[in-house]
C-alpha positions as CSV (number, residue, x, y, z in Angstrom):
1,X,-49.8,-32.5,7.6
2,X,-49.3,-32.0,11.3
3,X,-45.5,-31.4,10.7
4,X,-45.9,-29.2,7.9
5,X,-47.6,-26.5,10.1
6,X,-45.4,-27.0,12.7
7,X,-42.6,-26.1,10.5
8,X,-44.5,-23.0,9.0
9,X,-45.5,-21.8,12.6
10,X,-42.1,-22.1,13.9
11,X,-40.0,-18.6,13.9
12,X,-37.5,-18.7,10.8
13,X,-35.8,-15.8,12.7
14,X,-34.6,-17.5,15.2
15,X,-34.2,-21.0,13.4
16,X,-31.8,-19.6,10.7
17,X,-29.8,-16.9,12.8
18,X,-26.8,-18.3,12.1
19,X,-27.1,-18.5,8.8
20,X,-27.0,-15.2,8.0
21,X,-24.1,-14.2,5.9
22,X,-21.0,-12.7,7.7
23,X,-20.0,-8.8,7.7
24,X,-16.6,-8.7,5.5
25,X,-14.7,-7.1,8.6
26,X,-14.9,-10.0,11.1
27,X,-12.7,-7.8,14.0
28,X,-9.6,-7.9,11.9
29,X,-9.3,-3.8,11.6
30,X,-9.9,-4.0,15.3
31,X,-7.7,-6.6,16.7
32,X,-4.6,-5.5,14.4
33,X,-5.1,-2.1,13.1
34,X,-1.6,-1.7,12.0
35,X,-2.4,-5.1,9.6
36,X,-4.8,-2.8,7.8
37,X,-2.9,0.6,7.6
38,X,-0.1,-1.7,5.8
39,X,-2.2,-3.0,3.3
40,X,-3.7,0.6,2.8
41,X,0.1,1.5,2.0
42,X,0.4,-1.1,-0.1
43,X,-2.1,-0.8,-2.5
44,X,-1.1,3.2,-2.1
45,X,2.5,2.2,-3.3
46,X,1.1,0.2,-6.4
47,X,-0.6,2.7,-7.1
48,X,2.2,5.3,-8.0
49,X,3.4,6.0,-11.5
50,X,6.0,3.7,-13.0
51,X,8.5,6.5,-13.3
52,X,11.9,7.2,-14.6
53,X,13.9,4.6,-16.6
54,X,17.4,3.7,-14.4
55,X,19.5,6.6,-14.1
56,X,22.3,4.4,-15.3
57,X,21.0,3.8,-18.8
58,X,20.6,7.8,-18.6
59,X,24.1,8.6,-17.4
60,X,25.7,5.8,-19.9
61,X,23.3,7.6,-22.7
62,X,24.7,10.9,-22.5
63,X,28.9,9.2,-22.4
64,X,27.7,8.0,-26.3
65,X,26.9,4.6,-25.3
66,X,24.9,3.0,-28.2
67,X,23.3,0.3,-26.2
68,X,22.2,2.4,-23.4
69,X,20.5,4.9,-26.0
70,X,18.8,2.2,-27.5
71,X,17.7,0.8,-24.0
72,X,15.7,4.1,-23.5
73,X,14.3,4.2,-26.6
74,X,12.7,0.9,-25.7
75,X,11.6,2.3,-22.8
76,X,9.9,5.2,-24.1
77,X,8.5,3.3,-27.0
78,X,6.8,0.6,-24.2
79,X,5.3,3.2,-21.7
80,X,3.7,5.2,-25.0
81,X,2.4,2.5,-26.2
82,X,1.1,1.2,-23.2
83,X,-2.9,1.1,-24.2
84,X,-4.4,-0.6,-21.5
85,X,-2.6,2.0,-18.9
86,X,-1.7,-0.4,-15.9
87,X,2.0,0.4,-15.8
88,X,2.8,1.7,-12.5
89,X,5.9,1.5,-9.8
90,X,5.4,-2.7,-9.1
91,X,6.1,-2.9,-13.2
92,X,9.3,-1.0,-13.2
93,X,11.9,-4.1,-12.6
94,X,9.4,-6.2,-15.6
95,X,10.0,-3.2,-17.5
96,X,13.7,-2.9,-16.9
97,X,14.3,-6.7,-18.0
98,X,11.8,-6.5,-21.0
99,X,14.0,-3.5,-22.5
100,X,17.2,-5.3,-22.3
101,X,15.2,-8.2,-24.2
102,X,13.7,-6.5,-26.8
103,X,16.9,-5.2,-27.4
104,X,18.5,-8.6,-27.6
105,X,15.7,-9.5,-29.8
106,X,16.5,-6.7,-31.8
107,X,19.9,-6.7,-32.3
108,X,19.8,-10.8,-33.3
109,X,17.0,-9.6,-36.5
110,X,19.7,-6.6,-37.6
111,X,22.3,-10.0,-37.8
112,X,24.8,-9.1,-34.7
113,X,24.5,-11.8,-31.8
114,X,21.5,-14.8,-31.5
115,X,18.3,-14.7,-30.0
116,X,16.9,-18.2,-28.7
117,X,13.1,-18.7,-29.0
118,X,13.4,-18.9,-25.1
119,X,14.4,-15.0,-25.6
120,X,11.2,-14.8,-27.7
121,X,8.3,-16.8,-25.5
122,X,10.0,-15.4,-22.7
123,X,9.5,-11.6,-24.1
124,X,5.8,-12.1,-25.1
125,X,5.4,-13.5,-21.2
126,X,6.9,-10.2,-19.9
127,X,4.6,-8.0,-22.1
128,X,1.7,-10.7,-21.3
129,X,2.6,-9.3,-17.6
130,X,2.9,-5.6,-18.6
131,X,-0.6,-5.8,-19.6
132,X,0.5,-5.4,-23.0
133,X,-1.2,-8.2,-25.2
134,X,0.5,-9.4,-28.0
135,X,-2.0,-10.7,-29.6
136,X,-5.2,-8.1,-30.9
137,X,-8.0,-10.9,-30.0
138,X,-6.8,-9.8,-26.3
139,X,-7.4,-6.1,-26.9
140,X,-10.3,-6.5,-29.1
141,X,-11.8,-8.2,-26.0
142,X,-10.7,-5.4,-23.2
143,X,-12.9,-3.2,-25.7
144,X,-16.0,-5.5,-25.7
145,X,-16.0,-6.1,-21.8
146,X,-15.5,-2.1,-21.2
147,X,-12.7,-2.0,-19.6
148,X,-11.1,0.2,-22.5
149,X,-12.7,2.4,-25.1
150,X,-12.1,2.6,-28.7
151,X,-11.5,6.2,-27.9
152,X,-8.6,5.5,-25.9
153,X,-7.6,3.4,-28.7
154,X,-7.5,6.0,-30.9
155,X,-5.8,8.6,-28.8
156,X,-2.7,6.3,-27.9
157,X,-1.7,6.4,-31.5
């Protein structure tokens, strides 16, 4: 009984002082200021739209070449349907790649050249990474934890 008042009459302040919890910034901003403006300028930079498909594909579009044409329309037809709107400048070289798939993929179902099922798991990774789920369970689930609206839904089509 004796011990159990001592323990309630001791100070909990001073016992348990260094338990407290931490502040986030332990001195880092301080000590190495420049460390933070970087990763400010990061997260700046992934910020930033996606932007223009490669001006090659552009400039070979315009000599007639059929490939190149149908390179951009892959592009555009990605970027409008992009519902869950997280492209952005870090996607761009995904992006690049996934077009010249899906148009590998394409080209083997219209009969001229083969597409492995590597071609095919690999191309429903890169639009896994895109943000772009394949699957509707995936979207049906962004809607029912908030992080996109039906509305949205209904205005990307």
């Amino acid at each position: 009984m004796d011990t159990v008042k001592a323990i309630l009459a001791f100070p909990a302040s001073s016992a348990f002082s260094s338990m407290k919890p931490r502040p986030r910034d332990r001195g880092e901003t301080r000590k190495d200021s420049q460390r933070y403006r970087e990763r400010k300028a990061v997260a700046k930079l992934l910020a930033a739209a996606l932007g223009d498909p490669p001006a090659e594909w552009t400039e070979q579009a315009e000599k007639g070449n059929g490939r190149c044409h149908a390179l951009l329309r892959i592009w555009s037809r990605i970027v409008a349907q992009d519902v869950l709107r997280v492209l952005n400048c870090s996607h761009w070289m995904l992006l690049m790649n996934t077009c010249q798939l899906q148009w590998k993929v394409d080209e083997a179902c219209r009969g001229y050249g083969k597409a492995t099922s590597g071609d095919y798991s690999t191309l429903k990774a890169h639009y896994a990474a895109l943000g772009m789920p394949i699957d509707s369970s995936k979207v049906a689930e962004a809607v029912r934890s908030g992080e996109l609206s039906c509305l949205e839904l209904d205005g990307a089509s």
